[in-house]
Residue frames relative to the residue before (quaternion, step in Angstrom):
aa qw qx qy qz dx dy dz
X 1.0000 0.0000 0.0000 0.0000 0.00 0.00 0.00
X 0.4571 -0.7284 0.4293 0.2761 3.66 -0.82 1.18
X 0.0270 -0.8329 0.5491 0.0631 3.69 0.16 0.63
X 0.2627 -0.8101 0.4798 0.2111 4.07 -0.14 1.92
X 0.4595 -0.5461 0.5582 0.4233 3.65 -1.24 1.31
X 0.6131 -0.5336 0.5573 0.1697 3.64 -1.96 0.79
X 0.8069 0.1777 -0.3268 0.4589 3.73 0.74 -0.69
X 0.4815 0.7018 -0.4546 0.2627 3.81 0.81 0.61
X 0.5712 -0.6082 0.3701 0.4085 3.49 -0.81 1.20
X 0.4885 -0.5702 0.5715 0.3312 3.75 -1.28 -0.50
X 0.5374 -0.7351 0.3919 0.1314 3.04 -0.67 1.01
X 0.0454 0.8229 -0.4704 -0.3155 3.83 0.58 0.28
X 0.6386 -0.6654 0.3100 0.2312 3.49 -1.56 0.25
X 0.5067 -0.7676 0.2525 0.3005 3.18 -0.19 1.40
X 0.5804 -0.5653 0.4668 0.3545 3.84 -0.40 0.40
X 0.6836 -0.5894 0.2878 0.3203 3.65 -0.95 0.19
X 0.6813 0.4512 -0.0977 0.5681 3.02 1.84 -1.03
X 0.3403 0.8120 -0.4249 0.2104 3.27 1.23 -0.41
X 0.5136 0.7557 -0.1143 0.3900 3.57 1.08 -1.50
X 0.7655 0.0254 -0.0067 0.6430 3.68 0.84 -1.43
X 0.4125 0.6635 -0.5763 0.2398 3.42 0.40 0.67
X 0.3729 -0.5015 0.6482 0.4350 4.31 -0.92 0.06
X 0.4586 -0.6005 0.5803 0.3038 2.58 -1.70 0.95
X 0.5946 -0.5051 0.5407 0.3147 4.25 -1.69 0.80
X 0.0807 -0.7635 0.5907 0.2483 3.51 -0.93 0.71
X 0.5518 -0.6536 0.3718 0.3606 3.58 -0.86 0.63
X 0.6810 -0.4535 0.3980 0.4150 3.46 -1.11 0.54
X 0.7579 0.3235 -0.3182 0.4687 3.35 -1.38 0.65
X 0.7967 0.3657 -0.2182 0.4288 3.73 0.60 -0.86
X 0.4289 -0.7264 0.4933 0.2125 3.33 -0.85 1.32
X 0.4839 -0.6641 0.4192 0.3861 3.27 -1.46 0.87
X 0.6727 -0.4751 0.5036 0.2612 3.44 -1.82 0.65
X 0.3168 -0.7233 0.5605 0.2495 3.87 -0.57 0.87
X 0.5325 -0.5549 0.4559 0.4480 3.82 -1.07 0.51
X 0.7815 -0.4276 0.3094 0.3326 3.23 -1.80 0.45
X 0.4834 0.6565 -0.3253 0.4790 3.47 1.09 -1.15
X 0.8539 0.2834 -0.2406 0.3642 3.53 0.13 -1.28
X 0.5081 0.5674 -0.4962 0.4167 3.67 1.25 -1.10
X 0.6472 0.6081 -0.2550 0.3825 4.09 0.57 -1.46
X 0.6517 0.5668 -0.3912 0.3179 3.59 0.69 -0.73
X 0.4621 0.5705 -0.4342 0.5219 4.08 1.14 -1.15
X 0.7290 0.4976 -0.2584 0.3926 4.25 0.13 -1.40
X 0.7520 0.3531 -0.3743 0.4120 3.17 0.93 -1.03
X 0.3083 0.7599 -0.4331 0.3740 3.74 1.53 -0.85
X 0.8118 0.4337 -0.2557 0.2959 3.58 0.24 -1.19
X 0.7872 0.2605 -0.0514 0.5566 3.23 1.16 -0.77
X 0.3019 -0.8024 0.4899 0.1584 3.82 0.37 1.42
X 0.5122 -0.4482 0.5785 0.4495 3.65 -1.00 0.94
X 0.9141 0.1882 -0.2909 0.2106 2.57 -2.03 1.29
X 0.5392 0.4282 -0.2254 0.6893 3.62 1.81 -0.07
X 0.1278 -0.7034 0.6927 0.0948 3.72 -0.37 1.07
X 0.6636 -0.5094 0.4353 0.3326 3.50 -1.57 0.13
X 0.6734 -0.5982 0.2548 0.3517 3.26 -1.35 1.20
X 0.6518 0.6077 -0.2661 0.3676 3.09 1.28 -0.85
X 0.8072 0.2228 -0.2302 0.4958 3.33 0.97 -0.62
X 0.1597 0.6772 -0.5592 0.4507 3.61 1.41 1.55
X 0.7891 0.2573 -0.2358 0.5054 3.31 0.42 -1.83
X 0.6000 0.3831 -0.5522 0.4340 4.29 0.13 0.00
X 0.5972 0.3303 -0.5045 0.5290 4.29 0.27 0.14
X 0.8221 0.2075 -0.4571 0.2684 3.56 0.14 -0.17
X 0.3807 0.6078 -0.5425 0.4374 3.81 1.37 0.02
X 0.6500 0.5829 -0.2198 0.4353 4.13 0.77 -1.56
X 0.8407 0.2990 -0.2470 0.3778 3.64 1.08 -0.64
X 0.5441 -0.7034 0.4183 0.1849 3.31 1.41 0.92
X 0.2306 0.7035 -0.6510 0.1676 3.71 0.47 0.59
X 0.0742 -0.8404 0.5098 0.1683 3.81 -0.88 0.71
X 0.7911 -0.5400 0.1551 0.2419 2.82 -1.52 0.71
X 0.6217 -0.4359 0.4877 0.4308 3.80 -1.18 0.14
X 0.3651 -0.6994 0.6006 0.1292 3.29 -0.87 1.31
X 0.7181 -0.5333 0.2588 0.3646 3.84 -1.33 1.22
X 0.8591 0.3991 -0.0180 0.3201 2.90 -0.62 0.15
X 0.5490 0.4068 -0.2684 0.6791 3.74 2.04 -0.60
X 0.3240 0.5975 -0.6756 0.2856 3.35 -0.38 1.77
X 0.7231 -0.3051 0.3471 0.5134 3.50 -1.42 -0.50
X 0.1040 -0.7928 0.5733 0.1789 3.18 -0.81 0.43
X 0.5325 -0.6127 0.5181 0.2696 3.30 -1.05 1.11
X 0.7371 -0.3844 0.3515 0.4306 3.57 -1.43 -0.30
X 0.7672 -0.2949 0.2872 0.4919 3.57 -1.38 -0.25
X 0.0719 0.8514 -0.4574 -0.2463 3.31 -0.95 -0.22
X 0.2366 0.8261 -0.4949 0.1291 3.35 0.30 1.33
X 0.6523 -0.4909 0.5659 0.1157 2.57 -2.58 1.23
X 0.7817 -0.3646 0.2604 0.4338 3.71 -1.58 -0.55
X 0.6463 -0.1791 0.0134 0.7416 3.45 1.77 -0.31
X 0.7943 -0.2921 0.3940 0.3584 2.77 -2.20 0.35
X 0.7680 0.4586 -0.3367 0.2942 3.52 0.68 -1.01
X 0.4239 0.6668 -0.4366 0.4301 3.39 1.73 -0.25
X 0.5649 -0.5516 0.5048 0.3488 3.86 -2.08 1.32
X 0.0823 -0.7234 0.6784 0.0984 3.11 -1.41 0.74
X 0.3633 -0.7271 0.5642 0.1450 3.41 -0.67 1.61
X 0.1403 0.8474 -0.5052 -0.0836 3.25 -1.17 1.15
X 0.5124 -0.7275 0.3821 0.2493 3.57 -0.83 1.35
X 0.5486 -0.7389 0.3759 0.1083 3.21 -0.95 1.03
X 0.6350 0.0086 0.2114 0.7429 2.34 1.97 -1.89
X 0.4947 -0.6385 0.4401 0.3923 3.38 -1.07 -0.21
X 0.7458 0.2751 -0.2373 0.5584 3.48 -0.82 1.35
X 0.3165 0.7616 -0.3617 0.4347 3.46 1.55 0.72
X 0.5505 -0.7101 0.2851 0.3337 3.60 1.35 0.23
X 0.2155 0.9030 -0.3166 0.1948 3.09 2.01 -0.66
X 0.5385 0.6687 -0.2010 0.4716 3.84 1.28 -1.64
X 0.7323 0.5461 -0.2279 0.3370 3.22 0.17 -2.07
X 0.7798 0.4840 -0.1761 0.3558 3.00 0.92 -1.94
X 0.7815 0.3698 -0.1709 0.4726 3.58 0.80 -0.73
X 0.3956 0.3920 -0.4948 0.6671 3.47 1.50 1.15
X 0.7040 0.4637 -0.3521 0.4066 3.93 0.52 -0.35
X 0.8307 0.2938 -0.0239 0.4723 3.13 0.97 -1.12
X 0.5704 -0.4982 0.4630 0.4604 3.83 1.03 -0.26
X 0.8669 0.4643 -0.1512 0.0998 2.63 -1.67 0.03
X 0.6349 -0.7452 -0.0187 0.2030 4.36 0.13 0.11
X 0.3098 -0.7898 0.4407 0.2933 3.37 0.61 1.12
X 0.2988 -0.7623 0.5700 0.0685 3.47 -0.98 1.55
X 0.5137 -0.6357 0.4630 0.3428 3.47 0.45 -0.81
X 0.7402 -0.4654 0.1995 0.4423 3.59 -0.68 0.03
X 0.4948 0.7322 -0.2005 0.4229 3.60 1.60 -0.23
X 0.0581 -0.5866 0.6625 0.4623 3.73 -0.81 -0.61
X 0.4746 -0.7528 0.4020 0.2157 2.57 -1.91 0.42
X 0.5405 -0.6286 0.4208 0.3682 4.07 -1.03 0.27
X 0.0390 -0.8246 0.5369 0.1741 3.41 -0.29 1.26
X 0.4605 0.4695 -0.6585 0.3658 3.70 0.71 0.53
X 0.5336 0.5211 -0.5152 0.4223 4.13 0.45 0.13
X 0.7225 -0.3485 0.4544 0.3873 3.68 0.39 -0.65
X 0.6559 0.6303 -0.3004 0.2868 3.58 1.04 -0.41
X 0.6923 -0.4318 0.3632 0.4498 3.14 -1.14 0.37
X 0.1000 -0.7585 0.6303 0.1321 3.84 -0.68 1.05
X 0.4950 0.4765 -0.4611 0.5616 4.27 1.26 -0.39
X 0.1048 0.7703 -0.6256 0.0652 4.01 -1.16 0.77
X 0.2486 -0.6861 0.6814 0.0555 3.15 -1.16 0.79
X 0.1929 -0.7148 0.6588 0.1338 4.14 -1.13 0.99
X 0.0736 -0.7196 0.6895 0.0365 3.31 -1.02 1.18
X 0.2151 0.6670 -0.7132 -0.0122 3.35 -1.83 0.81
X 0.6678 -0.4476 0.4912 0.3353 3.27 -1.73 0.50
X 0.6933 -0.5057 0.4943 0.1390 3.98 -1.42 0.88
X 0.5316 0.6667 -0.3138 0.4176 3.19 1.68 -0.96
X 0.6875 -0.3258 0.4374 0.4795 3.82 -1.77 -0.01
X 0.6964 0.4664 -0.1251 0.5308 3.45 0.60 -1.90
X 0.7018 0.5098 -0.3707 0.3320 3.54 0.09 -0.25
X 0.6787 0.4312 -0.1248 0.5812 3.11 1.22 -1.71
X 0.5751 0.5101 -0.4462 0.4583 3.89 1.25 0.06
X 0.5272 0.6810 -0.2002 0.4672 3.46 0.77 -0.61
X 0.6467 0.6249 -0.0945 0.4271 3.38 0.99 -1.02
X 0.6738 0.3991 -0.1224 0.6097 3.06 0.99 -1.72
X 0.7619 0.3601 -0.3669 0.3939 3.38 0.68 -0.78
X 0.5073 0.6067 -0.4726 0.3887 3.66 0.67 -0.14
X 0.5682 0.7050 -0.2161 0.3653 2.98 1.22 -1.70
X 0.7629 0.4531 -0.1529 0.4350 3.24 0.86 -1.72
X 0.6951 0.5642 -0.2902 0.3381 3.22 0.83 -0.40
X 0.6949 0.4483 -0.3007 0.4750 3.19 1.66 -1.18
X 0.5840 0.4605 -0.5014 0.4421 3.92 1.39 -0.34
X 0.6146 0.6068 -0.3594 0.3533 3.74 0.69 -0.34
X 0.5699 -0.6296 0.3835 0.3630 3.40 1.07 0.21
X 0.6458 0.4623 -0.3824 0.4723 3.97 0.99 -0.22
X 0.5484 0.2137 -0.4608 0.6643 3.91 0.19 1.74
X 0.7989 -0.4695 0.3498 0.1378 2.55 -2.33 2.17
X 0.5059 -0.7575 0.3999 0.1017 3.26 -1.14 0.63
X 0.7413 0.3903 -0.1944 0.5102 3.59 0.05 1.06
X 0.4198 0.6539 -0.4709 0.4176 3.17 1.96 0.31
X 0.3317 -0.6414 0.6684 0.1782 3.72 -1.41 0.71
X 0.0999 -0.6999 0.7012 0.0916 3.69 -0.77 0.53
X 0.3336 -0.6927 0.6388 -0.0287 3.46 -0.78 1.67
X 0.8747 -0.1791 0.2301 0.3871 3.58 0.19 -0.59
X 0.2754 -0.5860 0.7001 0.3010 4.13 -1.23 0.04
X 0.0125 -0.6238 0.7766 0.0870 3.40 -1.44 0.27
X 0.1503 -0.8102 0.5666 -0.0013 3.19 -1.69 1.10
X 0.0876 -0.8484 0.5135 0.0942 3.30 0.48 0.96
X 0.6638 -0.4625 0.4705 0.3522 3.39 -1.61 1.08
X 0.3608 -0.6721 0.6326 0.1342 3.56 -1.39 1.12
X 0.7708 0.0312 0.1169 0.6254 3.53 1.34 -0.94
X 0.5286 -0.5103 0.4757 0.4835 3.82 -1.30 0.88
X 0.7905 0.2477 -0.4502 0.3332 3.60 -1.73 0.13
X 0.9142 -0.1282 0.2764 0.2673 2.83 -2.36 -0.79
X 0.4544 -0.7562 0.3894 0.2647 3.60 -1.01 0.36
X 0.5087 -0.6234 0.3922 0.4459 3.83 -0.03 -0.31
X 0.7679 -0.3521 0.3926 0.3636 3.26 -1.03 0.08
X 0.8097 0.1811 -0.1089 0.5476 3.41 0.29 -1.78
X 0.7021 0.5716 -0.3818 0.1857 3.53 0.52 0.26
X 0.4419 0.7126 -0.2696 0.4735 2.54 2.63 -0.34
X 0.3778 0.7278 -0.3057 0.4838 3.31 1.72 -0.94
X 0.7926 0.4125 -0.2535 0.3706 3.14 -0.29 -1.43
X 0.8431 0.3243 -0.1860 0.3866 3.24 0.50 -0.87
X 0.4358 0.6070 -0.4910 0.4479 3.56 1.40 1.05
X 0.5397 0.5827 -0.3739 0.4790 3.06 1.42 -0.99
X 0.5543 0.6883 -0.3003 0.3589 3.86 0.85 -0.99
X 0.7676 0.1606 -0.2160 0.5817 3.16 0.91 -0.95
X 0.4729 0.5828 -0.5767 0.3227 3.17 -0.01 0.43
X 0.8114 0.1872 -0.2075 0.5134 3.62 1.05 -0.01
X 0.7191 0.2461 -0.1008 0.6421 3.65 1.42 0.56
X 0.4886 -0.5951 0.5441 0.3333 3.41 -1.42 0.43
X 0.0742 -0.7596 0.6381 0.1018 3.63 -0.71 0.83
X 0.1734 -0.7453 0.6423 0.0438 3.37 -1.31 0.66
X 0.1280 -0.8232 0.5180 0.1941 3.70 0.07 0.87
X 0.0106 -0.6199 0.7561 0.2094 4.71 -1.17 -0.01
X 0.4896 -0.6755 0.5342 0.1366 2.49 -1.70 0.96
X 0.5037 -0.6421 0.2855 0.5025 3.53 -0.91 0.30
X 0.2664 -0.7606 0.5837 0.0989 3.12 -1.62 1.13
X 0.3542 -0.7630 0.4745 0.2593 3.91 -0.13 0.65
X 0.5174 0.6390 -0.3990 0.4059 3.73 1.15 -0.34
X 0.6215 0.6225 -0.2775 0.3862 3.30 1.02 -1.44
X 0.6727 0.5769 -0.2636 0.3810 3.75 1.13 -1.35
X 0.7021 0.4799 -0.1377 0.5078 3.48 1.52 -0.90
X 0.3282 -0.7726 0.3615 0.4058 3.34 1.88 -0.12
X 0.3582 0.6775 -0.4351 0.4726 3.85 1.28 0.73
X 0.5525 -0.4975 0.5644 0.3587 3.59 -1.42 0.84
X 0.4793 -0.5234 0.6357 0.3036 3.00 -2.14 -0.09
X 0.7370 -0.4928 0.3899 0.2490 3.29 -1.85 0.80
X 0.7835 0.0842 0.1680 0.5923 3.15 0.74 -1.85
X 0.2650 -0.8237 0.4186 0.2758 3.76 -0.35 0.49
X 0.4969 -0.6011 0.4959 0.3819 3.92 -0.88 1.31
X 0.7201 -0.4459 0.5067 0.1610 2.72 -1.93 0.15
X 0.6647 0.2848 -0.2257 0.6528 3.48 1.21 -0.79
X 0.4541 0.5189 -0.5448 0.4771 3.69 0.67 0.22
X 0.5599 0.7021 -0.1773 0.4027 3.60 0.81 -0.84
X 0.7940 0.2199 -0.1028 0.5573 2.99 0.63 -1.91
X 0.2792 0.6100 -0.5474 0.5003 3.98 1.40 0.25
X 0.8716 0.4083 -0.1767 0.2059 2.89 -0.39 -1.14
X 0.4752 0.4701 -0.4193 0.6143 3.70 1.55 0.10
X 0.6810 0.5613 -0.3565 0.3067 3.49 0.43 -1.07
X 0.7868 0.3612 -0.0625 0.4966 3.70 1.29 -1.03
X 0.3862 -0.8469 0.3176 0.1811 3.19 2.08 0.20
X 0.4242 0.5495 -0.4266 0.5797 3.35 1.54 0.55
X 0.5175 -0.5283 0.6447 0.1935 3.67 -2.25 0.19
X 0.4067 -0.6623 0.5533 0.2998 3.51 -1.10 0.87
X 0.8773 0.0564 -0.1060 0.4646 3.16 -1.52 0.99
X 0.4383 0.6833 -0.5533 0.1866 4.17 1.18 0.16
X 0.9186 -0.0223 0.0532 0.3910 2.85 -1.83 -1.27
X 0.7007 0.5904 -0.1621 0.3662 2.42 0.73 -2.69
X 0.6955 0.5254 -0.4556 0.1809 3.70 -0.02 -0.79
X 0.4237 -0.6657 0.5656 0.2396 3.89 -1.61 0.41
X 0.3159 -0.7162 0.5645 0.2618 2.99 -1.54 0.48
């Protein structure tokens, strides 16, 4: 039961029309422009058909465009060696060590690509990548691309090399990664070498520098090698 409060005024009773009348503006106060017009300055800013910058970059973050697949970039000229049969070092990534190796071992730094031996290139290749997260991604994706059928025809893939990202032990999940590696390729792992950072030779040659070097049929640090 509605029980009226005692100190509240009375309410008088509204008139029949009361309902659809505009409300009276009080003296002194200009009148409010219609919606249409208050809206027009906002729309001004943003011409039909041009949404706002801001909500450019959330449709294109929302539309998931994906990335260039390894390896589908410009492609520089040819890049050839004394023959086709000569190793052709390819980078995974950039800063993949890729340099080092084919001043140690002979023979032609390809670039981030495989290469086209109906052009003259090197059809015997070797994949380098860094030990790293990013390195050992790279990899797979090269990897994936050449079993997928998108790299030149008649390339031989001799081998992955992983060169140490950093002196010590690996992690856990990176050791991971690189089981999965061999399971579809020969992996060959160097170890870090501090000469390499200073662009200087090593002291003593590793062991897997060693076993590199049967694998690519070339001499450490010989004739054959580029600078």
């Amino acid at each position: 039961m509605f029980i009226p409060d005692p100190g509240a005024r009375p309410t008088p009773p509204r008139a029949p029309g009361d309902q659809l009348a505009a409300p009276v503006p009080q003296a002194g106060t200009p009148p409010r422009a219609p919606a249409a017009v208050q809206a027009a300055p906002q729309a001004a800013a943003h011409p039909k058909g041009v949404p706002p910058r801001s909500a450019g970059r959330r449709a294109a973050r929302a539309s998931g465009s994906p990335e260039a697949a390894w390896g589908q970039t410009k492609r520089p000229g040819p890049v050839r060696g004394k023959s086709r049969d000569e190793v052709g070092w390819v980078k995974a990534h950039g800063g993949s060590g890729a340099t080092s190796l084919a001043e140690a071992f002979g023979g032609v730094e390809v670039g981030a690509r495989w290469p086209d031996p109906a052009r003259g290139e090197p059809r015997r290749v070797v994949l380098v990548g860094r030990t790293s997260a990013r390195g050992l991604r790279s990899v797979s994706q090269a990897l994936g691309a050449l079993k997928d059928g998108n790299a030149p025809q008649g390339i031989e893939l001799l081998g992955v090399v992983l060169v140490a990202d950093a002196p010590g032990r690996l992690p856990l999940g990176l050791l991971r990664r690189i089981r999965v590696l061999r399971s579809v390729a020969r992996v060959h792992r160097v170890p870090w070498i501090p000469a390499w950072r200073t662009g200087g030779r090593p002291k003593s040659t590793p062991r897997q520098l060693a076993a590199l070097a049967k694998l690519v049929g070339g001499e450490l640090y010989g004739e054959g090698a580029v600078s």
